[in-house]
Legacy VTK file of the C-alpha trace (Angstrom):
# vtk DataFile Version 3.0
C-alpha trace
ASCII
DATASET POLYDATA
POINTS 83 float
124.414 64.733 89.077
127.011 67.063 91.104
130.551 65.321 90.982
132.238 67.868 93.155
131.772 68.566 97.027
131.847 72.320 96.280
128.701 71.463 93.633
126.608 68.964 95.886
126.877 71.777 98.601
125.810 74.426 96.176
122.644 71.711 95.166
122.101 72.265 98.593
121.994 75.675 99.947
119.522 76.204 96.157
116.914 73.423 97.470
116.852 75.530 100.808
116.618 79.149 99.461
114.160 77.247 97.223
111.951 75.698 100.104
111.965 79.754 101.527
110.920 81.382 98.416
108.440 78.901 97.870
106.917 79.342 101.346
106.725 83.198 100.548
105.379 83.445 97.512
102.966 80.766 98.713
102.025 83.140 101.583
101.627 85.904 99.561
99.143 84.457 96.967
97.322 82.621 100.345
96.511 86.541 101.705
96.360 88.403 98.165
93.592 85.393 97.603
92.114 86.165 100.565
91.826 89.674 100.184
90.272 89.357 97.078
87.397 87.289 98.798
86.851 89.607 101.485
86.523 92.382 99.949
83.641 91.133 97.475
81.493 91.305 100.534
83.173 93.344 103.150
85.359 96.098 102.207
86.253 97.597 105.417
87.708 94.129 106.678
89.491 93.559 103.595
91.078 97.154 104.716
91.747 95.660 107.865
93.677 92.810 106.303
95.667 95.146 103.820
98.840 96.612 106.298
99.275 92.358 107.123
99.169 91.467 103.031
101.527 94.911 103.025
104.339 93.481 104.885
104.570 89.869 103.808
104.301 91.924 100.069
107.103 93.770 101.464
109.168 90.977 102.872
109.134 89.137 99.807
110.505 92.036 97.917
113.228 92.565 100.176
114.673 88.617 99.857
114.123 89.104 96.451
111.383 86.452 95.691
109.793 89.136 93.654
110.911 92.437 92.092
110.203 95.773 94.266
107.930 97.163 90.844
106.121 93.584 91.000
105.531 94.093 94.748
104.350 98.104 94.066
101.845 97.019 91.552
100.371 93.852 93.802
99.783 96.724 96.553
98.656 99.450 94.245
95.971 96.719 93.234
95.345 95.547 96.274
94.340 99.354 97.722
92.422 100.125 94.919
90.401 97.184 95.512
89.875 97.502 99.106
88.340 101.378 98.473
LINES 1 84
83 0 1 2 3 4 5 6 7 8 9 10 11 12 13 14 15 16 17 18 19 20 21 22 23 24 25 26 27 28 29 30 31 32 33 34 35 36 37 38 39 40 41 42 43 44 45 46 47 48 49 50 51 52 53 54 55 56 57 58 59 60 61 62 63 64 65 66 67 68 69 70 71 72 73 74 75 76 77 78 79 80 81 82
């Protein structure tokens, strides 16, 4: 357990960047998921979907959830599959 102030604060602000990253990631896998689906059966929607997958790929990368090469390779795979 923290003892300090300066330590139960820091416990704090990691539980919320946490919470964020979590919710990102989450989102990310949600739409990669569901552009996996889609384009089993309709490729031109899962096209549709891609520039949305894209940016939340994107976002994620820039907060540094996930590494930019990480992020190039989950959109290099996602394209491919969506042609």
């Amino acid at each position: 357990m923290p003892i300090t102030q300066s330590a139960k604060k820091a416990i704090r602000g990691s539980l919320r960047r946490q919470a964020s990253n979590n919710s990102r990631k989450r989102a990310m896998k949600e739409i990669i998921k569901k552009i996996e689906k889609v384009s089993k059966t309709d490729k031109k929607e899962a096209f549709k979907m891609l520039s949305s997958a894209f940016a939340i790929i994107d976002k994620a990368a820039k907060k540094n959830v996930i590494k930019k090469n990480n992020a190039a390779r989950k959109k290099s795979r996602l394209s491919r599959l969506t042609r």
